[in-house]
C-alpha positions in Angstrom: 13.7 -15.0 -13.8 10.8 -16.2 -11.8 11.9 -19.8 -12.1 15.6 -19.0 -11.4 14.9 -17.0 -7.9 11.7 -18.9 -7.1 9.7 -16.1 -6.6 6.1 -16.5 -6.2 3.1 -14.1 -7.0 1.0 -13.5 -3.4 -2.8 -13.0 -3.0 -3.9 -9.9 -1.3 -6.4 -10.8 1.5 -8.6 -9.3 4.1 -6.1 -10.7 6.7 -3.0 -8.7 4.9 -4.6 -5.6 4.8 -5.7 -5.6 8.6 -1.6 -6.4 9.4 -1.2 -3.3 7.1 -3.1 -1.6 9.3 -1.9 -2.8 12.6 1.9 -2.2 11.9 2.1 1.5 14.1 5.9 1.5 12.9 4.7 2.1 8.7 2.1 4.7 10.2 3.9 6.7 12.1 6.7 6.8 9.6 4.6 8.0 7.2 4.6 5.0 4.9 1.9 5.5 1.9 -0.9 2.8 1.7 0.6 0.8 -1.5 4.2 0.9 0.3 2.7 -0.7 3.7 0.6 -3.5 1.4 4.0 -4.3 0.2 5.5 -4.4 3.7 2.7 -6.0 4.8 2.4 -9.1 2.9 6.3 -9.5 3.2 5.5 -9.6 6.9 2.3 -12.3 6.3 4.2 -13.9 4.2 7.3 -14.7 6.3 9.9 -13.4 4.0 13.5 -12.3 4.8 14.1 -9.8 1.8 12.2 -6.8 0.7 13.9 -5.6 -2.6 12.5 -2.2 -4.0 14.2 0.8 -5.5 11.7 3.4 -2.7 13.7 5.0 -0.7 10.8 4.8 2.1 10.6 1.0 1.8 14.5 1.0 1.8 14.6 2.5 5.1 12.7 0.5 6.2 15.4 -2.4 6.9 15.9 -4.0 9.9 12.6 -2.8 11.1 10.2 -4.8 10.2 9.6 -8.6 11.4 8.6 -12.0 9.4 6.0 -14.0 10.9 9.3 -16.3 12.5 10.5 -13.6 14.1 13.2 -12.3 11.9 14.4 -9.1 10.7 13.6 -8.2 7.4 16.2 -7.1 4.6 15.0 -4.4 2.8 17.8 -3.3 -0.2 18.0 -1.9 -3.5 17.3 -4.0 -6.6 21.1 -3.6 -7.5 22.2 -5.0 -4.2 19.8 -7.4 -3.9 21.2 -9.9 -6.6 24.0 -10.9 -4.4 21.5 -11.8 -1.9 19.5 -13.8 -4.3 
C-alpha cells in the first residue's frame, strides 16, 4: 500500500507544532490537539488531501491551505481511493 500510493511517513518538529498553534481557524473550531497536528503537518507538508474517517477533520475541507497556496481536500477513507 505504501509503495502503491507513495505515501510517506512525516517527522513531527518544533516548527509543525508552532503552525498547529498559529492556525486560528482549528482553534476556534474547536479542533482537539492530535486532530490540528494532523492538519498541521498536511499544511507544512504541502499536501492536497487529508483522508480520515473524523468527522471534525472531514469538515474541515476546503478550509485549510498547503504551503503552495492550495485548498486542501479533506474526505473520507472510502472516497478517498478514487482520488488516489
Amino acid at each position: 500500500m505504501v509503495e502503491l500510493f507513495n505515501i510517506s511517513v512525516l517527522d513531527l518538529t518544533s516548527g509543525t507544532v508552532r503552525l498547529q498553534l498559529q492556525q486560528l481557524d482549528l482553534q476556534t473550531r474547536g479542533i482537539r490537539a492530535a486532530d490540528s497536528l494532523h492538519a498541521a503537518s498536511a499544511i507544512a507538508f504541502d499536501a492536497d488531501l487529508i483522508v480520515s474517517t473524523d468527522d471534525a477533520l472531514l469538515d474541515l475541507d476546503g478550509i485549510l491551505m498547503n504551503a503552495r497556496g492550495t485548498m486542501i481536500l479533506c474526505r473520507d477513507t472510502d472516497l478517498s481511493l478514487r482520488l488516489l
